[in-house]
MIMAR-393532 format. One record per residue (C-alpha): residue number from 0; residue in one letter; z, x negated, y. Coordinates in Angstrom, 3 decimals, always signed. Layout:
// residues N
{pt NUM,"a",{Z,X,Y}}
...
END
This chain:
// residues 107
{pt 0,"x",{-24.644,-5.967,-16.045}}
{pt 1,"x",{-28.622,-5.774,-15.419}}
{pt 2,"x",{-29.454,-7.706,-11.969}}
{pt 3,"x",{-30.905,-3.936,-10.427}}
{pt 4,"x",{-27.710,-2.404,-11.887}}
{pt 5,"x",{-24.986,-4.816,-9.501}}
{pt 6,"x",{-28.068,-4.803,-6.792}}
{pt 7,"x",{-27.805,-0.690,-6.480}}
{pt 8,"x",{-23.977,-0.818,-7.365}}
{pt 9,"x",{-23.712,-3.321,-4.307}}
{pt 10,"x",{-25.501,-0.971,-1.969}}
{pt 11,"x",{-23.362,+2.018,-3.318}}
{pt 12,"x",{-20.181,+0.610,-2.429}}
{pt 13,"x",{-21.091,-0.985,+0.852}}
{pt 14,"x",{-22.181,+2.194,+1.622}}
{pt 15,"x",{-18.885,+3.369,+0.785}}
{pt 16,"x",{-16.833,+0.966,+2.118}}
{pt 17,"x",{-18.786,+1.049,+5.703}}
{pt 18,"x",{-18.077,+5.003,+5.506}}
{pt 19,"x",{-14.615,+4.127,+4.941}}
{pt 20,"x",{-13.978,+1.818,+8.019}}
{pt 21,"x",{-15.795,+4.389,+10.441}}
{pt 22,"x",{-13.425,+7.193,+8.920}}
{pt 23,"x",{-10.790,+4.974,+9.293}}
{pt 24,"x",{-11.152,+4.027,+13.054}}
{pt 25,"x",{-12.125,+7.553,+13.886}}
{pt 26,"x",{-8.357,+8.255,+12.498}}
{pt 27,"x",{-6.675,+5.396,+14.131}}
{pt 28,"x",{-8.321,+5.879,+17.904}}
{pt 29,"x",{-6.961,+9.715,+17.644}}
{pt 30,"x",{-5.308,+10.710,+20.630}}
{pt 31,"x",{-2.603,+12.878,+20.448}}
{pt 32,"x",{-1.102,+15.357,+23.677}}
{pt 33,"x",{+2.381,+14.451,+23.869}}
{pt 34,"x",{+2.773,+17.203,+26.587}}
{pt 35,"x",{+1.076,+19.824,+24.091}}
{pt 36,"x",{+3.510,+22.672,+24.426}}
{pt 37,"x",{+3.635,+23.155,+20.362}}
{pt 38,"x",{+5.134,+19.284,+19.253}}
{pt 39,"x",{+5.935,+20.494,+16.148}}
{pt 40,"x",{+2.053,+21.336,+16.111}}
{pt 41,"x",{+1.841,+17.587,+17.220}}
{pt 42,"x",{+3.991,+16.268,+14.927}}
{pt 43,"x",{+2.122,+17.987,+11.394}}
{pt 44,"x",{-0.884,+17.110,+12.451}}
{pt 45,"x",{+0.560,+13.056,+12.955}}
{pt 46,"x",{+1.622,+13.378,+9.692}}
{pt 47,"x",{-1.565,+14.623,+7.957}}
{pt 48,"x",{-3.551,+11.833,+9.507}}
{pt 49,"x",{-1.149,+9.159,+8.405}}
{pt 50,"x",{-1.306,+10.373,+5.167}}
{pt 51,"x",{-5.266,+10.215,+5.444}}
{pt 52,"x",{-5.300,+6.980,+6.993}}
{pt 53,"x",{-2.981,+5.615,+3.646}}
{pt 54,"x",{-5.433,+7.550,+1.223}}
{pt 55,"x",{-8.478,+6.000,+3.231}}
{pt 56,"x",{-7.360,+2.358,+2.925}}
{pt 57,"x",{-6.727,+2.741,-0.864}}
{pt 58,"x",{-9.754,+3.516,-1.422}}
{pt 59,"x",{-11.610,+0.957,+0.916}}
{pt 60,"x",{-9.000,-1.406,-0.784}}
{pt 61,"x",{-10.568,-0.379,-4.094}}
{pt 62,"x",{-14.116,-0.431,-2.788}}
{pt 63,"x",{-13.318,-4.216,-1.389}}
{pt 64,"x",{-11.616,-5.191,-5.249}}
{pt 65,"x",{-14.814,-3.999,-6.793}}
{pt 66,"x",{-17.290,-6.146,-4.326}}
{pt 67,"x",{-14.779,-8.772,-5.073}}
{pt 68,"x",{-15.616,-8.169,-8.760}}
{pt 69,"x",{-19.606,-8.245,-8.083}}
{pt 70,"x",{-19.241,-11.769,-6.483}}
{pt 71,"x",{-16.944,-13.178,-9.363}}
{pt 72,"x",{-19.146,-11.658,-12.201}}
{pt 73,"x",{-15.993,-9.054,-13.213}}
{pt 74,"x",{-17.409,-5.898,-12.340}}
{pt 75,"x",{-17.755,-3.188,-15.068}}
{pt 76,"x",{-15.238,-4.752,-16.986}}
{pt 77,"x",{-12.212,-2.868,-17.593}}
{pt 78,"x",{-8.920,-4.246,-16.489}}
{pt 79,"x",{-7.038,-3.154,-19.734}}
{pt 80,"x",{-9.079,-4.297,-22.785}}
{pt 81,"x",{-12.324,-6.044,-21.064}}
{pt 82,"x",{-14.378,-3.868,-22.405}}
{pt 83,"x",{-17.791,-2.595,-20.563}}
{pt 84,"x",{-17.337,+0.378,-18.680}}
{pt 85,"x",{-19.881,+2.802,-18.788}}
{pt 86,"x",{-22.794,+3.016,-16.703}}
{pt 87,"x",{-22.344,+6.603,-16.330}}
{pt 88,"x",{-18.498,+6.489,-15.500}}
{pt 89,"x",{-20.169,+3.098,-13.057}}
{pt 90,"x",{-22.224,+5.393,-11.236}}
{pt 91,"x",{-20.044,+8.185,-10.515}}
{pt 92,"x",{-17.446,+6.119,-9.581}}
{pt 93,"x",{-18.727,+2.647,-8.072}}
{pt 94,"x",{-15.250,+1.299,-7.668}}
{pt 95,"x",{-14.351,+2.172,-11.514}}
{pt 96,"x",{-10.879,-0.381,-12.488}}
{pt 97,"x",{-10.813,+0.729,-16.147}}
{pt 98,"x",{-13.201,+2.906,-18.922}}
{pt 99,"x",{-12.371,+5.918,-19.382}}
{pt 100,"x",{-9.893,+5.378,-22.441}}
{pt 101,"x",{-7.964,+3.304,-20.014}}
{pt 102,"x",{-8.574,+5.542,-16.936}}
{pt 103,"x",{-6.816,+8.459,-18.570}}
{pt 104,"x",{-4.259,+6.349,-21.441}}
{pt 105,"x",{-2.884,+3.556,-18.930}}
{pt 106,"x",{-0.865,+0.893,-21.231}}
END
């Protein structure tokens, strides 16, 4: 991988993973009426953050493998066969684990 291509790849998912964190504690410091007259009302809506909250942090977690990746000279490599993955697939998704064979055919 070029030098500008993990420089703007960097950017992209600190980007990302800074817009994860804010999401993230936006979620967590929710406050929640626990004398709202509807708790059922209370209770959905709990449960639909949570399940935010557990799709957020995969992500970020995903984001952080990928920086992880950038520092040990991994990234763009896919997991399964070690093979580049494209700069195209790169760019539209920054955190990218596997090429696209591998992305849609998992061993």
């Amino acid at each position: 991988m070029s030098e500008v291509t993990s420089v703007a790849a960097r950017a992209l998912l600190e980007a990302e993973r800074d817009a994860l964190q804010t999401e993230l504690a936006e979620l967590d410091g929710r406050d929640y009426d626990a004398n709202f007259a509807d708790s059922s009302q209370v209770t959905a809506e709990r449960g639909e953050a949570e399940r935010l909250s557990n799709s957020l942090r995969e992500t970020l977690d995903e984001v952080e493998a990928a920086l992880a990746k950038l520092d040990d000279g991994t990234y763009g490599l896919c997991e399964e066969c070690g093979e580049a993955i494209s700069g195209a697939r790169l760019e539209a998704m920054p955190a990218a684990r596997n090429c696209i064979t591998h992305a849609s055919n998992p061993r």
